[in-house]
Phi, psi and omega in degrees: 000121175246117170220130154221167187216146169265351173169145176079212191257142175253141156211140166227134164217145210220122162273304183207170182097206160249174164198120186257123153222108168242163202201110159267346164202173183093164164243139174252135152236148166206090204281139163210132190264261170287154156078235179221128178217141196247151176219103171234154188223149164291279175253183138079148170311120142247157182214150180203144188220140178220135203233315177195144199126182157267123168233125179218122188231142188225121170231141168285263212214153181098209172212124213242143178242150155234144173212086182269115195250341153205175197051211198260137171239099188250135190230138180208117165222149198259314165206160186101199182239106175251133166217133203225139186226120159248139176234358175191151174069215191241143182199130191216130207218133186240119190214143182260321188169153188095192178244175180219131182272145163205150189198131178217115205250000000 
């Protein structure tokens, strides 16, 4: 488990596998019950929960949720608000501004 944050509040928590979080300003949560999630945030709220699998959620400014409960979840927002919920399989989801929904059963 690796976290670093350059101001304000950071949380990371991992039962097994690896997990990377970084954060310069803003606050990050980042959960991982197995397997590997990377979270990095500029500005603005990220939160990414991974139950197994891979997650990897990345935000510039605003606020982005990832919630992956199995297979791979890649989440990138640039400004605005993304929220991406996968529950089996792959799912990827991209947003430059304004906001984006992405939901994958």
């Amino acid at each position: 488990l690796t976290s670093t944050s350059t101001s304000v509040s950071l949380a990371s928590t991992s039962t097994s596998g690896s997990l990377t979080s970084t954060s310069n300003s803003g606050s990050l949560t980042s959960t991982s019950t197995s397997g590997s999630l990377t979270s990095t945030s500029t500005s603005g709220a990220l939160t990414s929960t991974s139950t197994s699998g891979s997650l990897t959620s990345t935000s510039t400014s605003g606020a982005l949720t990832s919630t992956s409960t199995s297979g791979s979840l890649t989440s990138t927002s640039t400004s605005g608000a993304l929220t991406s919920t996968s529950t089996s399989g792959a799912l990827t989801s991209t947003s430059t501004s304004g906001a984006l929904t992405s939901t994958s059963t």
